[in-house]
N, C-alpha and C positions, 0 to 999 in steps of 0.2 A: 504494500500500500504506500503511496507516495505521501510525503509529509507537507503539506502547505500551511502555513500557518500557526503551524505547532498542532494539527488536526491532523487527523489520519486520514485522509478520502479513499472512496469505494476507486478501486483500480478498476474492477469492469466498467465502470460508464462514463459517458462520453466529459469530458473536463467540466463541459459549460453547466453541465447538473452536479457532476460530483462537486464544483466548487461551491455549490450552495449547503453542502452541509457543517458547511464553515458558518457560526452564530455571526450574522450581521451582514452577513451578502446571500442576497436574492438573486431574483433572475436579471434583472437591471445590472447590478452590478457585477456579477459575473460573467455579462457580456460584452460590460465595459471595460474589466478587467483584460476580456481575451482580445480584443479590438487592440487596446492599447499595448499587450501584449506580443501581438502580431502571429498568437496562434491558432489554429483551425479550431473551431469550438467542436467540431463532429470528432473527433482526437479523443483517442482511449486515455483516460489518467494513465496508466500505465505502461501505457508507449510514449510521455515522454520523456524527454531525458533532463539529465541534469541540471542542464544551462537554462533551458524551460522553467523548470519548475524554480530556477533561484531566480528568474526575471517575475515571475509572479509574485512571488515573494515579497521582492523589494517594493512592487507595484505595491502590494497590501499596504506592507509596513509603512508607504511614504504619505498613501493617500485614505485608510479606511480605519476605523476603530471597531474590534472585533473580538470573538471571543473573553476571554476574562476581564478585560479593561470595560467594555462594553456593558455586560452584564454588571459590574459596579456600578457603571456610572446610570445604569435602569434603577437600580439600587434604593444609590445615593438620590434620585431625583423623588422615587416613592417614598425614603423616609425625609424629606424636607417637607412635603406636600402632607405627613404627619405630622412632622414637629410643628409648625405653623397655622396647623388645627384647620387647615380650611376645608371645604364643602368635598374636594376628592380625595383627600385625606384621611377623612372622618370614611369615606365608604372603602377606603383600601382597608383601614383600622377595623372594619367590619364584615367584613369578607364581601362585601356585596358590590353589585356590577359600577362601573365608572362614570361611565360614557351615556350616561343619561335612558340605557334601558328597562321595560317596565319591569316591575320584581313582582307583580300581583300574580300572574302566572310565567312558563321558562324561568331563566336565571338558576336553572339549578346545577350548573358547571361552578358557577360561585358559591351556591348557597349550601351547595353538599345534598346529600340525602332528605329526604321529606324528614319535618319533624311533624307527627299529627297530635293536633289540638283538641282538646275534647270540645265540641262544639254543643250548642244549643237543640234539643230531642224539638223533636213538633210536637206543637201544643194541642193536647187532647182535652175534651171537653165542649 
């Protein structure tokens, strides 16, 4: 497996995919990587050679923030938006959605598991 990044990418597939399992480059940038680059994006990771992969490299290193730097600085940005107590702070603090979606029904990727409430029986008589 070829190393980019300090990641390991899948050797069988073609670069322009393998390089997106690098945290923080998409499909956008891993074809602006390979453009700039100057290599075939249809190119097995593992048929290229060395000179290749250290021109990708330095490309990353000069121009993208990625893997572990990246992930801090998501981090560092979630707990300022606590400390500071404001409105999307308060719902990271809370496990619940950010971005302004409804929580009456869905939302249960954030909310976890059903909790069930004992509700109101119908009224008889």
């Amino acid at each position: 497996m070829p190393r980019i990044a300090g990641v390991d990418v899948p050797d069988k597939k073609p670069i322009r995919y393998a390089l997106r399992y690098i945290y923080g480059i998409g499909p956008k940038f891993a074809d602006d990587i390979l453009t700039e680059s100057g290599i075939d994006a249809a190119k097995r990771a593992k048929d290229l050679t060395g000179e290749e992969i250290s021109r990708i490299n330095s490309i990353i290193d000069a121009g993208f923030i990625v893997e572990g730097t990246l992930r801090r600085q998501v981090q560092q940005n979630i707990q300022r938006l606590r400390d500071i107590r404001c409105y999307r702070g308060e719902r990271h603090r809370r496990g619940l959605p950010v971005r302004g979606q409804r929580t009456r029904t869905n939302a249960r990727t954030r909310k976890g598991k059903k909790k069930t409430v004992a509700g109101k029986k119908g009224v008889k008589g």
